[in-house]
C-alpha positions in Angstrom: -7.3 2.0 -31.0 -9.7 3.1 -28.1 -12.3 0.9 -30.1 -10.2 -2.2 -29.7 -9.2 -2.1 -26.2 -13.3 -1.2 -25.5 -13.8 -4.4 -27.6 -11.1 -6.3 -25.7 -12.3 -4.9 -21.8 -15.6 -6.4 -22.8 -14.4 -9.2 -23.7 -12.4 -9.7 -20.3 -15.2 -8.5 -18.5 -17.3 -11.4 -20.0 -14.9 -14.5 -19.2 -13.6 -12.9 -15.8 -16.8 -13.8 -14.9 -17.3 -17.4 -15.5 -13.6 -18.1 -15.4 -14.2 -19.9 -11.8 -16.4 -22.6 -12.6 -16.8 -22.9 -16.8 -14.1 -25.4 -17.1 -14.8 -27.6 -13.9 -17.9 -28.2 -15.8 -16.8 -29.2 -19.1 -16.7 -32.6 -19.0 -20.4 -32.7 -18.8 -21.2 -29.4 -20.7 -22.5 -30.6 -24.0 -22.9 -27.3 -25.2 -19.0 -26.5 -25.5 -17.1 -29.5 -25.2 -17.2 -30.5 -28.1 -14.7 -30.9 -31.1 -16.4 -28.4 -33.1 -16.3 -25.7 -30.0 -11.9 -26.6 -29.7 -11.2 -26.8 -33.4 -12.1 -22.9 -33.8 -9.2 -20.3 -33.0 -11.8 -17.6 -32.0 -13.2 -20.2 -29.4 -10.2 -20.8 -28.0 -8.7 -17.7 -28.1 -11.9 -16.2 -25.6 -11.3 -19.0 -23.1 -7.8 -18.0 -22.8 -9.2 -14.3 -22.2 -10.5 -15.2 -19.3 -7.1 -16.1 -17.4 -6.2 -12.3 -18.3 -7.5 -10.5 -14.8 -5.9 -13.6 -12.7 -2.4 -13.4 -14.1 -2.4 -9.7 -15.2 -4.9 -7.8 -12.7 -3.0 -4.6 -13.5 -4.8 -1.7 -11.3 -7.9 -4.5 -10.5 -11.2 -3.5 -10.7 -13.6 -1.2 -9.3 -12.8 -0.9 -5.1 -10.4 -3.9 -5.3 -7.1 -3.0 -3.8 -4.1 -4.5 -6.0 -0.3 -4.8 -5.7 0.3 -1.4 -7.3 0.7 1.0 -4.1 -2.3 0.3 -1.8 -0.3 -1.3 0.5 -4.0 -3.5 1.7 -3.6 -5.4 5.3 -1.5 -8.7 3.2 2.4 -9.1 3.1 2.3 -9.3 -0.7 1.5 -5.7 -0.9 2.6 -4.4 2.8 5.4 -6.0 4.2 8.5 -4.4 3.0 10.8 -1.9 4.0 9.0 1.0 1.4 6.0 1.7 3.7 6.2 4.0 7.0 3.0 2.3 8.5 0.7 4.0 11.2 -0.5 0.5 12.1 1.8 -2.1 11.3 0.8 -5.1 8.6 1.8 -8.3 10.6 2.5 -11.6 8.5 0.0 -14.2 9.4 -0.1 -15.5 12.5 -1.4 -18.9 12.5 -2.1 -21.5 9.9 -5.3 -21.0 8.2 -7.7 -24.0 8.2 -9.4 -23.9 4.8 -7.7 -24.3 1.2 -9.4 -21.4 -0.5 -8.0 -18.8 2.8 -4.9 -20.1 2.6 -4.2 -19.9 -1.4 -3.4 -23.6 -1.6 -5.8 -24.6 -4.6 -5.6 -26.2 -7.9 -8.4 -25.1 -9.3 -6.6 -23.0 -12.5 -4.1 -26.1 -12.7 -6.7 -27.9 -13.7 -9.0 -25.8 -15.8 -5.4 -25.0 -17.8 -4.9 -28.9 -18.1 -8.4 -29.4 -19.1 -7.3 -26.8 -22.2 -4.3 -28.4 -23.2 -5.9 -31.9 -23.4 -8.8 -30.3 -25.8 -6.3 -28.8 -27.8 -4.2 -31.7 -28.1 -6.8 -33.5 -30.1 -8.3 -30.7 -31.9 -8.6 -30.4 -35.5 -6.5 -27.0 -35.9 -3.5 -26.1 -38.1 -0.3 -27.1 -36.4 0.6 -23.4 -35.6 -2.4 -22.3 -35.1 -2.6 -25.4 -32.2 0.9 -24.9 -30.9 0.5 -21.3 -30.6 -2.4 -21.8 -28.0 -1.0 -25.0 -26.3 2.2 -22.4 -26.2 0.0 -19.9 -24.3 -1.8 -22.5 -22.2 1.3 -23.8 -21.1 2.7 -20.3 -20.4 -0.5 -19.5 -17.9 0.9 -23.3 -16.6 3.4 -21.9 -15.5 2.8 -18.8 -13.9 0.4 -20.6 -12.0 2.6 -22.9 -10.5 5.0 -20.3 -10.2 2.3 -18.7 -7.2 2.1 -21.9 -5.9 5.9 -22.5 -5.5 6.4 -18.8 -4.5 3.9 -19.4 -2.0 4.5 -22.7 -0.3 7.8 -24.3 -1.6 7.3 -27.6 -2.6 4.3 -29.0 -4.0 2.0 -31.4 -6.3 2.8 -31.5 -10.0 -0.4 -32.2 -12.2 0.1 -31.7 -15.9 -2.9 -34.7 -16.9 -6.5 -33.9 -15.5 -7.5 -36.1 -12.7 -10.7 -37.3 -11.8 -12.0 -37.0 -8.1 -11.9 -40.8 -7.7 -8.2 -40.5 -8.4 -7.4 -40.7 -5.0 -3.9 -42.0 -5.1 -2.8 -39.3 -7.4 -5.3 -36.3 -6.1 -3.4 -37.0 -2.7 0.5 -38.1 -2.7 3.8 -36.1 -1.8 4.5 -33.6 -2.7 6.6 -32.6 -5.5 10.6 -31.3 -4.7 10.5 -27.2 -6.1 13.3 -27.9 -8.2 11.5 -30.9 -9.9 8.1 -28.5 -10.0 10.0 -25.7 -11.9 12.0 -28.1 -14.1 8.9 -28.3 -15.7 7.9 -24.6 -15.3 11.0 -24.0 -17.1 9.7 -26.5 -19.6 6.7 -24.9 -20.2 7.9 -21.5 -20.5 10.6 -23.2 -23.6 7.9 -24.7 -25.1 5.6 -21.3 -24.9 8.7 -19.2 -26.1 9.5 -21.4 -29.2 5.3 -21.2 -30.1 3.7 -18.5 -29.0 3.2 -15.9 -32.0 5.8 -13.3 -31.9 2.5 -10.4 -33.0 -1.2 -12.1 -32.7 -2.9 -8.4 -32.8 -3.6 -6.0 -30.4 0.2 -5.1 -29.1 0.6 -4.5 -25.3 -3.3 -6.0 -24.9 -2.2 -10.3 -25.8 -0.8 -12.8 -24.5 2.7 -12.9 -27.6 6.1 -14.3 -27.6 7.6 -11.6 -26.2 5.2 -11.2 -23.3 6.7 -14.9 -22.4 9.9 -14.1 -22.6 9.5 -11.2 -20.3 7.7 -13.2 -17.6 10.2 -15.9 -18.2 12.8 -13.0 -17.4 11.0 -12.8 -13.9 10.2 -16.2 -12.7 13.6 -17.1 -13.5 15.5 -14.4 -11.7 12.9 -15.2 -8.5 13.9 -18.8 -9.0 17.2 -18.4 -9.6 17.9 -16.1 -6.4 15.8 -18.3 -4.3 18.0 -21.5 -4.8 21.3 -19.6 -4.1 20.1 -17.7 -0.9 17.9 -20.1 0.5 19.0 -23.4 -1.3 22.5 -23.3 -1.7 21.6 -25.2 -4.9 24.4 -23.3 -7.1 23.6 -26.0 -10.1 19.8 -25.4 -9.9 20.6 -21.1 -9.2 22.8 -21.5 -12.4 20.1 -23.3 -14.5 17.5 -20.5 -13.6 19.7 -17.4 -13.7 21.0 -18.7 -17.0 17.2 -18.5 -18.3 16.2 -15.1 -16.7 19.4 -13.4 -18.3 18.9 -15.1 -21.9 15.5 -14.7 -22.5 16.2 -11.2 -21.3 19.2 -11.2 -23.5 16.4 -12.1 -26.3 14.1 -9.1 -25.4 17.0 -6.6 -25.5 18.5 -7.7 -28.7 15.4 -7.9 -30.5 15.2 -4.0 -30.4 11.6 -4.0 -30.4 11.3 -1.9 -27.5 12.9 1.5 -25.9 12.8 3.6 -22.3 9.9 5.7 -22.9 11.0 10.0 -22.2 9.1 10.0 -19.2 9.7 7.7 -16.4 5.9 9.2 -14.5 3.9 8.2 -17.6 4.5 4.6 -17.0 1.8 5.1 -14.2 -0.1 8.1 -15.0 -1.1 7.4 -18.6 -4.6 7.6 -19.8 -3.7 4.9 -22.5 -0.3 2.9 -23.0 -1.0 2.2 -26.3 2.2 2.6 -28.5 4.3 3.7 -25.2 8.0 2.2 -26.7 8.5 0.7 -22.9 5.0 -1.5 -22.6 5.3 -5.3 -23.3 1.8 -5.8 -21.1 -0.8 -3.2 -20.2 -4.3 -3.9 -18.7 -6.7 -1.2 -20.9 -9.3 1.2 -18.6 -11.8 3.1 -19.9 -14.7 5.0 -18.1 -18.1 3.3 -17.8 -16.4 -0.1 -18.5 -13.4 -0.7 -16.4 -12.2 1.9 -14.3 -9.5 1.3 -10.9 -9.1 3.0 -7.6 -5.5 2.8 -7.2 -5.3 6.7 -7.9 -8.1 7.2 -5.7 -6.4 5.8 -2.6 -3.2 8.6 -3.2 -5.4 11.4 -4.3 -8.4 10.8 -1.6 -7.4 9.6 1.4 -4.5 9.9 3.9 -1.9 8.2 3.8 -1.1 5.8 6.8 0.9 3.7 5.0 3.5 6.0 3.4 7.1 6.0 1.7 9.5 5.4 4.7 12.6 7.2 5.6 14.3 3.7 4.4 13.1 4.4 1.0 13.8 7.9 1.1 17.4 7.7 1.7 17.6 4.5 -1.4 17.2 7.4 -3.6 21.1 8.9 -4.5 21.9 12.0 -5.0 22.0 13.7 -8.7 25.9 13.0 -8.6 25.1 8.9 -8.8 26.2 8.8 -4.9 24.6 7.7 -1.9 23.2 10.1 0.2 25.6 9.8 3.5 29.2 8.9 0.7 31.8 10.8 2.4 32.4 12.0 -1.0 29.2 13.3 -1.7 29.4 16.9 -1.4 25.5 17.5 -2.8 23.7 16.3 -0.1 23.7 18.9 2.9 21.1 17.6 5.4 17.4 16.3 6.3 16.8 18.7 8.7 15.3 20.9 6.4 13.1 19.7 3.9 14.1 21.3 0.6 17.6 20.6 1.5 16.7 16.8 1.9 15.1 16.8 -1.3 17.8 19.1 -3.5 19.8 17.5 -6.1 18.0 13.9 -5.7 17.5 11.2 -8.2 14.9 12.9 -10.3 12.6 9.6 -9.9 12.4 10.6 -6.2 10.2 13.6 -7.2 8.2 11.3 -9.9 7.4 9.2 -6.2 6.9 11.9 -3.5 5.6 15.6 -3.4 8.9 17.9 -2.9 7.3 20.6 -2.2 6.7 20.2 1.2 5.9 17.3 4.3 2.0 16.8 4.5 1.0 16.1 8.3 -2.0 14.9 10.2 -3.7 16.6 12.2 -2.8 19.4 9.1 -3.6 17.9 5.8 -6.7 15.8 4.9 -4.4 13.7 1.9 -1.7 13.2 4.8 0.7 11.2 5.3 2.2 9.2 8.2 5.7 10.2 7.4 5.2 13.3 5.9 6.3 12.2 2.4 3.3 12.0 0.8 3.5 9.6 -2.8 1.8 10.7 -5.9 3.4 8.4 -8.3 0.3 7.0 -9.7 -1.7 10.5 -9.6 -2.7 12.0 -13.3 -4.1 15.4 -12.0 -5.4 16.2 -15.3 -7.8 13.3 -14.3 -8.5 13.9 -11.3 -12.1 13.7 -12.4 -12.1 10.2 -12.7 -12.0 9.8 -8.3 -13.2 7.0 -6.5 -12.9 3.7 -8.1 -13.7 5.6 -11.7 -9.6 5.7 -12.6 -9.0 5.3 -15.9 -4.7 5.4 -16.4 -3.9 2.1 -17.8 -1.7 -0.3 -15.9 1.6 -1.5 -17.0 1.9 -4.9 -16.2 4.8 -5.7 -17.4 7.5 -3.4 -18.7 10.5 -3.4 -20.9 13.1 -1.5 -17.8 11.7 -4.8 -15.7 13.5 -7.0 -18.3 17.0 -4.8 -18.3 16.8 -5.0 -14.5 16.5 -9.0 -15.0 19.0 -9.2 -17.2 21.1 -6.8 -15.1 20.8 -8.7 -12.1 20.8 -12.3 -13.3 24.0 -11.6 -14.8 25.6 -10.4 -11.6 24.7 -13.3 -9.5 25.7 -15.7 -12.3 29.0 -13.2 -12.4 28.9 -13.9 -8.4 28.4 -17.8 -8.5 31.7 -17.8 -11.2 29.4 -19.0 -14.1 29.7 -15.8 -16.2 31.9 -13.0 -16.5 30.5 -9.4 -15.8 31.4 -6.3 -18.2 30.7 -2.7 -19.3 28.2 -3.8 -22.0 26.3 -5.7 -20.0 25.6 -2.3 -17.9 25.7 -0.2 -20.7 22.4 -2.2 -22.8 20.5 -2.6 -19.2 21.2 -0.4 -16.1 22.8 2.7 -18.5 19.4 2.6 -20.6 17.8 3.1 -17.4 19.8 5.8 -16.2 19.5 7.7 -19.4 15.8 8.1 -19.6 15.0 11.5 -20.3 13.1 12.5 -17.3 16.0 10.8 -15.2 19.2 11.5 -16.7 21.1 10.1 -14.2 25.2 9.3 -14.1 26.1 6.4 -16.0 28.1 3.6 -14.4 31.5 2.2 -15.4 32.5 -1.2 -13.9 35.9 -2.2 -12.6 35.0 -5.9 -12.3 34.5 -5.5 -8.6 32.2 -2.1 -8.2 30.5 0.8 -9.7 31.6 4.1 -10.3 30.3 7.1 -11.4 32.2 9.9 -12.8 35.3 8.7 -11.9 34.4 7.6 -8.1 33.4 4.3 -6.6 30.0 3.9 -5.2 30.9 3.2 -1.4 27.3 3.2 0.3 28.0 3.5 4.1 25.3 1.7 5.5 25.4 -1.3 2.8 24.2 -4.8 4.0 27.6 -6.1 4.9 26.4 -9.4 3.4 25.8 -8.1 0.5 28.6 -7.2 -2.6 28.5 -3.3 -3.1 27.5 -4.6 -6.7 24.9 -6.6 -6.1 24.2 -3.3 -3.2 23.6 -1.0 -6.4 21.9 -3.3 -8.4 19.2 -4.1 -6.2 18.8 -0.1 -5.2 18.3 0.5 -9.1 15.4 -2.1 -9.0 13.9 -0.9 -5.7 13.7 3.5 -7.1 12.9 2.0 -10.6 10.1 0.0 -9.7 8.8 1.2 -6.2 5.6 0.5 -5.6 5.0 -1.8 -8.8 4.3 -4.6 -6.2 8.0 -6.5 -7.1 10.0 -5.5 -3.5 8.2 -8.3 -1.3 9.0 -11.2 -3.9 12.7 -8.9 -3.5 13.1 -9.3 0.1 11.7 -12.6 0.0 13.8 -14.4 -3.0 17.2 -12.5 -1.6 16.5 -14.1 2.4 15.9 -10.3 2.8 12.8 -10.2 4.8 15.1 -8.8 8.4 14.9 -5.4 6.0 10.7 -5.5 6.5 11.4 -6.0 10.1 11.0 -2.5 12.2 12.7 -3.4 15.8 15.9 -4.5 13.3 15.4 -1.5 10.7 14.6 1.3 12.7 14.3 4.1 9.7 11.3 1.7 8.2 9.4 2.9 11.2 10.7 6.6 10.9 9.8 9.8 8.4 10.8 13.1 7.7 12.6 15.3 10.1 9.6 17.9 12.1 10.6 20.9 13.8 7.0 21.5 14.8 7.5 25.3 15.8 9.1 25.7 12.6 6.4 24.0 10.7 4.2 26.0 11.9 5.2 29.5 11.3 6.0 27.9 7.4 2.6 26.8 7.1 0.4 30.0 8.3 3.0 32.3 6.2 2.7 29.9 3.1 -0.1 27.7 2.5 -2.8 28.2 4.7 -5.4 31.0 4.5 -6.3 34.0 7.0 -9.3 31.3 8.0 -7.2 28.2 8.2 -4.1 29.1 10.3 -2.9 26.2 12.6 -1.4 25.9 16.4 1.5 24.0 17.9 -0.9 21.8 19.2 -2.6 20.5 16.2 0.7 18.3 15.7 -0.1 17.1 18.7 -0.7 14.4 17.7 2.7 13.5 15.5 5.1 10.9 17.4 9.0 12.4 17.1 12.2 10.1 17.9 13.2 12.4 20.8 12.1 14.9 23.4 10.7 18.2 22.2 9.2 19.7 19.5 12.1 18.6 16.7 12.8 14.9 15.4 11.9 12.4 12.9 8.1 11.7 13.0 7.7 7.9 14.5 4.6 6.7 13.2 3.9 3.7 15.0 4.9 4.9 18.6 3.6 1.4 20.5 7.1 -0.8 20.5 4.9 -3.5 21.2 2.5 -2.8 17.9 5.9 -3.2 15.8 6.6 -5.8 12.8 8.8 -8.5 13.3 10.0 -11.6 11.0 10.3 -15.0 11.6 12.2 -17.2 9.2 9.4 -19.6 8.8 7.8 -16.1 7.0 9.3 -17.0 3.8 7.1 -19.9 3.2 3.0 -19.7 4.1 1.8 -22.6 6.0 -0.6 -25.4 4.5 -3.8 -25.4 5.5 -4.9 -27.3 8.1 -7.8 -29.1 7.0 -5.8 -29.7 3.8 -3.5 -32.2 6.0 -6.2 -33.6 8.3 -7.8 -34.3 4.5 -4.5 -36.1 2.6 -4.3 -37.7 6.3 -8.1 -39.0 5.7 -6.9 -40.7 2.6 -3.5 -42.6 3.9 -1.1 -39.7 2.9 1.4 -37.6 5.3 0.8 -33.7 4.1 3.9 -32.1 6.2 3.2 -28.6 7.2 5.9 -25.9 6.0 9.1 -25.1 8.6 7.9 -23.3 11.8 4.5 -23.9 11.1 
């Protein structure tokens, strides 16, 4: 198997690397576009290769910083209410004047359109050409699933059109709804297509890889047209799709929670792992990552917040501060803060003690230092020479889909919630083996757990104390997968990334500095190493003295805040004064 996914990392390295420009030039390139070059599967199925490291970048690459934890200076990986930030990641100030720094270009669109028209009069079996057309029109629409996600409304181009095609290169835009009718489209046309096995599990492009994504643009569609919208017809449409195609997944009984919920990110290969529906292969002195370089290397100033510290339940199945919860003493200490916890808390953060600057070289800015993505029987591999494969898309993704798309549709009146439905999704989750977590029981109005109703105190009061749970279950499950800014985003959520509204996002562990210190000389450091009062000098606390939370951004002025226009990036500038150029009104976002 390592053979193969050498063979297949080649390959991507290959066509990742003419993937910009290789299609753009095919209607002049005699040497490929040809009938003979489209009429041969193993032709076509390299080009497609090629899309692999833009749709599925895993881990990226070498020093590139990806979604997965590194929490780089961009909202897409920053903004959210997981990170305790030293300096705060603001959103983007002002519109940017240039297509390519402001994400609004085609270029894929039409390199994927370019495809489908080759294929369409190739000389191929009729599987064998609706298969690819299937998986053309799948990377259709996750493209223009970015571009929605990204700006709202915009151009629909499913022909190829030449430069001197001015009156259709600049027009209108299109309305979302009518852009991912057609998404929608696609994807139906991929899912009823695209090979159920074409080789190479967890490494292609199959029918069940579609579905999955399906799973997700849908539920992100979905959401968005009920909380930002109001469109209940068009939120029922999408949420429909999300929870069917899930529905599909989980019934085909092809795939299982794997034992151990840290493997998922920690694995030297993901080959046969019962959970993977997408991986991205590594393997050193081909493709190696850095993303467990950044954890194991170098302090952490962007680290797990006191926000996402206290999402995590206790062992019980009960929020931290429930009335009835008599596990959870207190965060004053730090073993008592981390006792009798949601066992996937201690997959994210080290529980053995608070890691400080000024202290620890690997610290971190709010003491809780993450390790989810460290393998330290690896730790060879340092730098950008990482080698744990990436899961890019996983089966507890899909039962946290179906899970939630079923819930809104139960909210909206369009379906009616019960037990199974949390028994084949959010139950699987909580009985992972590493996990083992209580198992819910719905009422048809909330959650219990052994007999008691989950009653989180400090709930969103907008939010349903179902729809509470279900989105806490997604946020421990997959933290730091690169999913909770698309979360806060598609709920109308993005107040909970703002840190003058949500004061524990800029707030860590509880520090009694004296204490700390007489801990530290007496159990970790040596005769030679022994530390002062004064070497936390430099920590920030929430109060006067030498005990409180640690504050790491202590500049009120340097703190994040939204603005509702945040939920869509502007167009850029030159863009407009360009469409204007050519006797078209390009309107710039809300607010922008």
């Amino acid at each position: 198997m390592k053979t193969r996914i050498l063979i297949f990392g080649i390959i991507l390295s290959l066509f990742a690397a003419c993937s910009d420009d290789y299609l753009e030039r095919l209607p002049n390139d005699t040497l490929v576009d040809n009938p003979e070059f489209w009429n041969d599967e193993g032709n076509v199925g390299n080009r497609m290769f090629a899309f692999y490291t833009h749709f599925f970048p895993g881990y990226e690459s070498g020093w590139t910083r990806s979604d997965f934890w590194t929490l780089a200076d961009a909202p897409e990986t920053s903004w959210t209410d997981d990170a305790a930030q030293k300096a705060a990641t603001y959103f983007i100030n002002n519109a940017p004047s240039t297509a390519s720094s402001a994400g609004w270009s085609f270029s894929y669109v039409r390199q994927i359109n370019l495809i489908i028209e080759r294929l369409e009069n190739a000389d191929m079996l009729e599987e064998s050409k609706n298969h690819w057309l299937g998986v053309a029109r799948f990377f259709r629409a996750m493209e223009y699933h970015r571009l929605v996600k990204r700006f709202g409304d915009v151009p629909w181009f499913e022909q190829v059109v030449d430069d001197t095609e001015k009156d259709l290169l600049y027009r209108q835009r299109d309305a979302r709804t009518t852009v991912m009718d057609n998404v929608l489209a696609d994807l139906e046309f991929a899912m009823e297509h695209v090979r159920v096995s074409d080789g190479m599990p967890g490494l292609k492009v199959n029918q069940d890889v579609v579905k999955a994504f399906t799973s997700r643009i849908m539920l992100f569609e979905g959401t968005w047209q009920k909380y930002h919208g109001q469109n209940n017809a068009a939120a029922t449409k999408y949420l429909s799709a999300a929870r069917s195609t899930a529905l599909e997944l989980i019934e085909s009984g092809r795939y299982s929670i794997a034992p151990d919920y840290l493997s998922l990110t920690t694995s030297e290969t993901l080959d046969g792992n019962p959970e993977i529906i997408l991986y991205r292969a590594y393997e050193p002195g081909e493709v190696t990552h850095s993303v467990m370089g950044f954890q194991l290397q170098d302090g952490q100033r962007n680290a797990p917040s006191k926000d996402l510290i206290d999402s995590y339940l206790s062992s019980n199945g009960l929020p931290i501060e429930q009335a009835e919860n008599d596990l959870f003493e207190s965060d004053k200490t730090f073993s008592l803060e981390m006792a009798n916890r949601d066992p996937r808390l201690y997959a994210n953060i080290d529980s053995s003690r608070k890691y400080l600057d000024g202290v620890d070289v690997l610290f971190a800015s709010s003491g809780y230092y993450s390790h989810r993505f460290v393998n330290y029987n690896l730790t060879e591999y340092s730098g950008q020479l990482s080698i744990t494969d990436a899961p890019v898309m996983r089966y507890g993704e899909v039962l946290l889909n179906y899970i939630e798309a079923s819930a809104e549709l139960h909210d909206l009146g369009e379906y009616s919630l019960n037990q199974n439905d949390f028994d084949i999704s959010f139950n699987e989750l909580r009985k992972r083996e590493s996990v083992d977590m209580p198992l819910v029981t719905f009422d048809g109005n909330n959650l219990s757990v052994n007999g008691m109703v989950i009653n989180d105190p400090n709930r969103d009061a907008d939010v349903s104390s179902l729809l509470w749970e279900i989105r806490r279950e997604r946020r421990v499950e997959m933290v730091w997968e690169g999913r909770r800014y698309d979360d806060l985003r598609r709920w109308k959520k993005l107040e909970y990334a703002d840190m003058t509204l949500n004061p524990k996002l800029n707030m860590g562990a509880w520090l009694d500095k004296e204490a700390f210190v007489l801990w530290f000389n007496e159990n970790v450091a040596e005769a030679d190493t022994q530390i002062e009062l004064s070497d936390l000098s430099g920590i920030n606390l929430d109060r006067e003295g030498t005990a409180g939370y640690i504050i790491p951004t202590d500049d009120p002025s340097a703190l994040r805040e939204y603005d509702e226009r945040d939920y869509l990036y502007p167009l850029p500038t030159d863009e407009i004064a360009l469409y204007k150029e050519n006797g078209v009104t390009l309107n710039q976002n809300p607010g922008w």
